[in-house]
N, C-alpha and C positions, 0 to 999 in steps of 0.2 A: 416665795421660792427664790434661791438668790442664784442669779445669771450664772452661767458654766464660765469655768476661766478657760481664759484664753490660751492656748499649747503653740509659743514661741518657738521652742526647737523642732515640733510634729510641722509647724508651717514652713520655714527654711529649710526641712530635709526633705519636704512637698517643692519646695521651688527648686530646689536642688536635682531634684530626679523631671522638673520641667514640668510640674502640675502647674498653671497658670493661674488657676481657682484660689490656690496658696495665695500666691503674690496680692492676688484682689483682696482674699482675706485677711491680709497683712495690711493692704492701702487701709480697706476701709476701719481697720481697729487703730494705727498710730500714724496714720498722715496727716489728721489734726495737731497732734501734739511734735510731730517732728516739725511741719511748721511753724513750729514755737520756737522750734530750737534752732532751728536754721534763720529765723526774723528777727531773733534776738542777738545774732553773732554776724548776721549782713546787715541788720539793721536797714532791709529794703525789702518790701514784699516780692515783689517782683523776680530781683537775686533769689529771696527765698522759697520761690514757688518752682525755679527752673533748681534748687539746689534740690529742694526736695522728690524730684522729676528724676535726676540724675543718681540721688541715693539710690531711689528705690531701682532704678536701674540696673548699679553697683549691686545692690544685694540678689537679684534675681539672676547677673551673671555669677555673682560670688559663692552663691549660699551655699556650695560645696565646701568651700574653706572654712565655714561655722567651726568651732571648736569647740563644744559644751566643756571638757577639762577647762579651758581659759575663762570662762566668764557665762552667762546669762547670755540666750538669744537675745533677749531685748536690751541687753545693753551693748550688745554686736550691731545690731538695725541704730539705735543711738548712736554708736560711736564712730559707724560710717559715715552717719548725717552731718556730727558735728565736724568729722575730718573735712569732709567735702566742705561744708560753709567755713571753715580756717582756709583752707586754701584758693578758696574763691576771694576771700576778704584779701588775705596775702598777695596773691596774684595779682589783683584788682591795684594792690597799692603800688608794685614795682612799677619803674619807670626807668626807660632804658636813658643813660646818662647816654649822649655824642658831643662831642669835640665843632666846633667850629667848623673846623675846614669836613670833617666827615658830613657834616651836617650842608655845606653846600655841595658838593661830589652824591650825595643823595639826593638833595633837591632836584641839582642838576636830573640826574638819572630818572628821578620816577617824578612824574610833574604831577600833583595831586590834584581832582577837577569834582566839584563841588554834587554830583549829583551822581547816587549813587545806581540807578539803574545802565548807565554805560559803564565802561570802563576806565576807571577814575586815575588810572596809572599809564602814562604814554612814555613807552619803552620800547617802542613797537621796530626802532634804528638799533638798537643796541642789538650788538652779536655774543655769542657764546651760546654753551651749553643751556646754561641756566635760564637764560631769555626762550630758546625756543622751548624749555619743557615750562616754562611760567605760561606761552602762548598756547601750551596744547589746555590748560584748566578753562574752565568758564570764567568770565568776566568778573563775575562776585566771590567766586572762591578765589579768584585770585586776586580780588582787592582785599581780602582777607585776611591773606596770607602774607601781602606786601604792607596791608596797616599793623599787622603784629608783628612782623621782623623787619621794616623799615621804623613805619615811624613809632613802635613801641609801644604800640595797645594794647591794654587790654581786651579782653574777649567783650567783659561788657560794654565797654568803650565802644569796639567795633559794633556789636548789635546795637548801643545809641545810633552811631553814626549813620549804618545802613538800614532803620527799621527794620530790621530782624531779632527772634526770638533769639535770645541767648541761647540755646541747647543745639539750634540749626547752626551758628555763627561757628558751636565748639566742634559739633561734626563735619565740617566743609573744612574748615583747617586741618582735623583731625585725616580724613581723607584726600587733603588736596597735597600732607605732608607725604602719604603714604604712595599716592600717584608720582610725584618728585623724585622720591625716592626712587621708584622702578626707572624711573625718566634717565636719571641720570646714572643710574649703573649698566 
């Protein structure tokens, strides 16, 4: 008797109305094979196991958006996977270019201190806006937040640096941008 197929757009218009059973049903039929396709384009398990964490994330807030006129559910669940591992590998490779003299006028300002459960940024003298709403975040979200817009990290970089899981490292910036935000309006 040959296996039932699988109903692609019945499970995204399930996750879509917030059936969560959906989502599960989706993991366990193509998160084998999306981690193939995310391991193949980070060429890191690790990348690949936090890309394929954050697709399926993407898809379960998205799946409204599905469009059957555009394309095949499963090749919407593919194409989100593969976006996301392009943009992680992309991200991953930028590196902010600074000048000399910025680069000491940084130094100066954020003194970087090797251990990452204090606060690895001493700015604690410096006045303005922007220092007391950096002081109002926790210690880690805000060495976070000072390694990716100081000194030009990467998110995986950062999660090396502070043994944290990359997907904790993208929501504390993610969150630590949107507290700043309020901070400073």
């Amino acid at each position: 008797m040959p296996e039932p197929v699988f109903n692609y757009e019945a499970c995204l218009m399930a996750c879509a109305r917030g059936e969560q059973q959906a989502l599960r049903d989706l993991y366990e039929q193509e998160s084998s094979r999306l981690l193939g396709v995310a391991r193949r384009i980070a060429g890191n398990d690790a990348l690949a196991e936090d890309i394929v964490h954050d697709a399926f994330i993407r898809i379960w807030t998205r799946a409204s958006r599905f469009d059957p006129a555009r394309g095949s559910a499963r090749g919407w669940i593919f194409s989100v996977t593969r976006h996301l591992a392009l943009n992680f590998v992309r991200d991953g490779a930028r590196e902010v270019q600074v000048g000399e003299d910025q680069e000491m006028v940084l130094h100066d300002a954020l003194s970087l201190q090797d251990t990452p459960e204090t606060d690895a940024f001493e700015y604690g003298s410096r006045t303005g806006r922007i220092y007391r709403c950096l002081e109002q975040l926790e210690p880690a979200r805000r060495n976070c937040i000072l390694h990716a817009y100081v000194d030009g990290y990467s998110h995986a970089q950062i999660a090396l640096k502070l043994g944290t899981p990359l997907g904790t490292v993208k929501a504390w910036i993610k969150r630590s941008l949107t507290a700043l935000r309020a901070c400073m309006s």
